[in-house]
C-alpha positions in Angstrom: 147.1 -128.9 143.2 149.5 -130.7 141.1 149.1 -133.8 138.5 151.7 -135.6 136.1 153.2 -133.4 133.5 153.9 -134.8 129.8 156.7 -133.8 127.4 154.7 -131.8 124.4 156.4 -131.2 120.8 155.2 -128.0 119.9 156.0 -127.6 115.7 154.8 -124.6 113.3 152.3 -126.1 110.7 151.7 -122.0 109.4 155.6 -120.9 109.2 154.3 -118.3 106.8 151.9 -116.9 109.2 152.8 -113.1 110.2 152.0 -114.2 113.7 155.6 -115.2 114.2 156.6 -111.4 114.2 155.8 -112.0 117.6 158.0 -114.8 118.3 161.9 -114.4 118.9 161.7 -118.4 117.9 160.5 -119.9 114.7 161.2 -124.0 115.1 160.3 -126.9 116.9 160.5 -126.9 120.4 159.8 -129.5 123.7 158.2 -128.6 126.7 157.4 -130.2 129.9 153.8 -128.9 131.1 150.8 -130.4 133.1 148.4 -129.6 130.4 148.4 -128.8 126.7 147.4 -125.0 127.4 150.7 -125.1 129.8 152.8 -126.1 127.3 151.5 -123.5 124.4 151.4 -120.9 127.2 155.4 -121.8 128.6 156.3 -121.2 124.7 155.1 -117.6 124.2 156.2 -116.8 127.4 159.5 -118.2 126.6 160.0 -116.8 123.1 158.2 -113.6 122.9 159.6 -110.9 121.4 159.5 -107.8 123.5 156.8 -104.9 122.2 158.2 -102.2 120.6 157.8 -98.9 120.7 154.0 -97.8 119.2 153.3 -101.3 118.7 150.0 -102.7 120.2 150.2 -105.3 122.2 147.3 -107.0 121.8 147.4 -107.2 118.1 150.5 -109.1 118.6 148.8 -113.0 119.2 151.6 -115.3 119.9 152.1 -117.7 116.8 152.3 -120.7 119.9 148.8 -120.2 121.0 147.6 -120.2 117.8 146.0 -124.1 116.6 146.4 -123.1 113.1 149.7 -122.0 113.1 151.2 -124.0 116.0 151.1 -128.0 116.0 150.8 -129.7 119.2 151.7 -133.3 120.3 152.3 -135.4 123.5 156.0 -136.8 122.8 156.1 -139.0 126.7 154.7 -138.9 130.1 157.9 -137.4 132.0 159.5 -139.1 134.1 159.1 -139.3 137.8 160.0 -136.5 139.9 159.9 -134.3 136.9 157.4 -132.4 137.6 159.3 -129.7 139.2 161.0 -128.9 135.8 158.1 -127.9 134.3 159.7 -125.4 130.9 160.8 -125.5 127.3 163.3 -128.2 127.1 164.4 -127.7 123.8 166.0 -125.9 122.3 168.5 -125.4 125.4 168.5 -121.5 126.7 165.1 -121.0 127.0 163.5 -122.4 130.1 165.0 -119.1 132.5 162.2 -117.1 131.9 159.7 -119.8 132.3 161.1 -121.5 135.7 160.4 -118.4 137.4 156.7 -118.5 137.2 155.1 -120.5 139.7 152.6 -122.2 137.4 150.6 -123.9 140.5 149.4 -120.4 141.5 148.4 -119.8 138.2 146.7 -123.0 137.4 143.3 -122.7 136.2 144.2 -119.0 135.1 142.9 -117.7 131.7 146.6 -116.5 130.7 
């Protein structure tokens, strides 16, 4: 099941947090999601770093899921037909990763 999908500004309010260790992007970014979890969850897939060797991966939280490091804010409803562009917008680049999921089959997933 599908619904609208809204453009979300995503903007680091913590830029000193350590948590951006795990992020190979530290800025403001746009993303066209369904719901704000989408949009936080399209970021960290989009920009994580990859693990390194002897690091544990759960220790490593991704700053954009994170409410006190990342802000979050509904820019616009997209447009009409948009929905099938559901990714990071901005900055350019970054949506390759993301456009291969098939977030309806996810939906309602825990990620």
């Amino acid at each position: 099941m599908t619904s609208a999908s809204m453009e979300y500004r995503l903007y680091p309010i913590n830029p000193d947090s350590p948590r951006w260790s795990a992020s190979t992007y530290k800025g403001e970014c746009t993303v066209r999601a369904r719901l704000e979890r989408e949009a936080r969850d399209m970021a960290d897939f989009a920009f994580q770093r990859p693990v390194t060797r002897g690091e544990v991966p759960e220790r490593r939280l991704s700053p954009w899921l994170l409410t006190n490091v990342t802000g979050i804010e509904v820019r616009r409803r997209a447009e009409a037909g948009a929905l099938a562009e559901l990714g990071v917008i901005n900055p350019p680049g970054h949506n390759g990763r993301v456009s291969r999921i098939d977030w309806d089959r996810i939906e309602g997933v825990n990620l």
